[in-house]
C-alpha positions in Angstrom: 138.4 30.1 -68.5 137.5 33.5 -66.5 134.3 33.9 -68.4 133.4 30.3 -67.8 134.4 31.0 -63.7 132.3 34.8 -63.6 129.7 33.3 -65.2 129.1 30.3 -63.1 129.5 32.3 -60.2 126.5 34.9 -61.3 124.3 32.0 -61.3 125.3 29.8 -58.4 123.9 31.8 -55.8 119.7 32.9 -55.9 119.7 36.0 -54.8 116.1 36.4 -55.3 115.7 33.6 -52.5 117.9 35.2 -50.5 116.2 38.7 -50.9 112.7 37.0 -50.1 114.0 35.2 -47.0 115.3 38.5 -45.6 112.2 40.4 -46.1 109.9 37.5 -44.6 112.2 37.9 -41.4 111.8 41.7 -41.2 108.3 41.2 -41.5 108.2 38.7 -38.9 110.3 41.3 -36.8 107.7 44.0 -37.6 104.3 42.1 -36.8 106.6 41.6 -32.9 107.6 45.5 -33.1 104.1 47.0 -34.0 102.2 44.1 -32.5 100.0 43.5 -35.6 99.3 39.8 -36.5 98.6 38.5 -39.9 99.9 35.6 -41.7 102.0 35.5 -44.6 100.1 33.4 -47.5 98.7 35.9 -49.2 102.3 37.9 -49.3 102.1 40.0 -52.4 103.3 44.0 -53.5 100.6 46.1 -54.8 101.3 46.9 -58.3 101.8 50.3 -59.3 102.6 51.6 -55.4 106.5 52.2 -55.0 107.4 55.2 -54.2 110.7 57.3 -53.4 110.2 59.6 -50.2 112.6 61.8 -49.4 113.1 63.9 -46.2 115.6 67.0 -46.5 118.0 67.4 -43.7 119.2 70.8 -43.3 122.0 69.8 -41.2 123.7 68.0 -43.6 122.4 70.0 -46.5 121.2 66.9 -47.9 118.2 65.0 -49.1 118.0 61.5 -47.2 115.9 59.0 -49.2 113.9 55.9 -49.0 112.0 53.6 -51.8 109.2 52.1 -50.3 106.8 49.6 -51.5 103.0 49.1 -50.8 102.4 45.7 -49.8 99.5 43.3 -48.7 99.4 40.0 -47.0 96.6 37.7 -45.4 95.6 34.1 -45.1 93.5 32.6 -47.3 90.9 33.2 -44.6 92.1 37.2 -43.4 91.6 39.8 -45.1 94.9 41.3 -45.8 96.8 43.8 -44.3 98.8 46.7 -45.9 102.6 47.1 -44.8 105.6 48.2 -46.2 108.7 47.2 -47.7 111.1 50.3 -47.6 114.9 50.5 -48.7 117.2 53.5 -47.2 119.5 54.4 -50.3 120.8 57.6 -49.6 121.3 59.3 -46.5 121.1 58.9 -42.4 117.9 57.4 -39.9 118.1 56.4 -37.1 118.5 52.1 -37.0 118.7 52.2 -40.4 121.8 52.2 -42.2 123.1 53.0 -45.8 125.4 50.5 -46.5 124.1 47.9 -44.0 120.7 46.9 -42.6 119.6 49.3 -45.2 115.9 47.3 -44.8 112.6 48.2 -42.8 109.3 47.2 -42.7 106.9 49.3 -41.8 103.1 48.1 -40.5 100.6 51.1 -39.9 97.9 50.6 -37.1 94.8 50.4 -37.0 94.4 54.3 -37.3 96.9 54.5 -39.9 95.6 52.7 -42.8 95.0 49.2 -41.6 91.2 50.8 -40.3 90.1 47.1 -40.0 92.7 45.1 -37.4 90.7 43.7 -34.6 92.4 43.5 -31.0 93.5 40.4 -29.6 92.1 39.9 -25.9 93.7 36.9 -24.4 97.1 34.3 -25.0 100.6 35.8 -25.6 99.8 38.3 -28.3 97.2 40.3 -26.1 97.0 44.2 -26.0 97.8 43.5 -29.7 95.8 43.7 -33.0 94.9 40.9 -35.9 93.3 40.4 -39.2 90.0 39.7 -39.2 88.3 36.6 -40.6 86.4 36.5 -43.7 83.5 35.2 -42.6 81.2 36.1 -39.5 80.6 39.1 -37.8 84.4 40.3 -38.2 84.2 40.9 -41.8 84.8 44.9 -42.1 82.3 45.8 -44.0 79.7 44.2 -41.4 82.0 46.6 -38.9 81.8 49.6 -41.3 85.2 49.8 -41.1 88.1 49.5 -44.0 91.9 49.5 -45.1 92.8 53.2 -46.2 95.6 53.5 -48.6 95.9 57.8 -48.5 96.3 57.1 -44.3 99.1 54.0 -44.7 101.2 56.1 -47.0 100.7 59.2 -44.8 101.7 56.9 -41.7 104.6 56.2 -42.9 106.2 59.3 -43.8 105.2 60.1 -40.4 107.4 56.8 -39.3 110.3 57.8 -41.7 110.3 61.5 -41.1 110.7 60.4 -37.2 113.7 58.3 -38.0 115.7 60.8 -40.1 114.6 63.0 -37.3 115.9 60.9 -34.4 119.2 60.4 -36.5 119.5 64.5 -36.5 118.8 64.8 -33.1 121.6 62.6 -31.9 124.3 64.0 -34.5 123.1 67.5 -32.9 123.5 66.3 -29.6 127.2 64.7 -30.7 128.1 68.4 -32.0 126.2 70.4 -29.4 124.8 72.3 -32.5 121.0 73.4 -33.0 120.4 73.6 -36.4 117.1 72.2 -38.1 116.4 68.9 -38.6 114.8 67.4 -41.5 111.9 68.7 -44.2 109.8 65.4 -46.1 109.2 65.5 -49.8 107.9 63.2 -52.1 109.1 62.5 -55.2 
């Protein structure tokens, strides 16, 4: 009877649904915090790019870590844009937690890997940047201009390096101590 009740209860939930619709709102809360537009079609990791960054904090004498994923999404008539899906698992960063809202998404700009974003000039989303059209005199290479995957992943461990920083910063400030902060590595 147990078995029957544990293994019901594995199954009644989809947790892959939920995971999906929690990332799709974190992306939606990136595009407003970074002010890059793009839609979601086209919503789809890049195989082979996970990674595991890690950021030493001498502080704590402790390596905080992060596994972050390489992703790229687009209409059917953008070209895509990378950003990235990243998962705090051990550790301390500012906003983020371990054991709750342990989730980011990271978008670089358009010096920071996404070379190819075109700025919006008028209705609510000005001052901010888009993907450009596949057709027309926006297509990048007409533009000479391109997505650089060496500059997204260098932008953010710049981002995460900040956040683990930030977090240090404040604990220092709690204990009125001035010790290092942190020291990024990847694995």
């Amino acid at each position: 009877m147990i078995s029957v009740i544990l293994e019901e209860f594995k199954t009644y939930f989809s947790y892959a649904n939920i995971a999906k619709t929690r990332w799709r709102e974190l992306i939606q809360e990136a595009k407003k915090k970074f002010n890059i537009w793009f839609d979601l079609e086209n919503n789809d990791p890049i195989k082979g790019k996970t990674r595991e960054l890690k950021f030493y904090d001498a502080d704590m004498d402790m390596y905080t870590r992060f596994r972050c994923q390489l992703c790229s999404a687009g209409g059917d008539w953008e070209y895509p844009v990378y950003y990235f899906k990243c998962q705090l698992y051990k550790g301390y960063a500012k906003g983020v937690g371990q054991y709750s809202n342990s989730l980011l998404v990271f978008i670089p700009g358009i010096n920071q890997g996404n070379g190819h974003l075109l700025p919006i000039d008028s209705g609510r989303n000005k001052g901010g940047w888009r993907a450009p059209h596949d057709d027309g005199e926006e297509q990048p290479e007409k533009r000479g201009v391109e997505r650089n995957e060496t500059k997204a992943w260098k932008s953010l461990n710049t981002y995460l390096q900040g956040l683990v920083d930030a977090h240090a910063a404040e604990r220092r400030n709690n204990n009125n101590n001035g010790k290092p902060v942190s020291k990024s590595m990847e694995k």
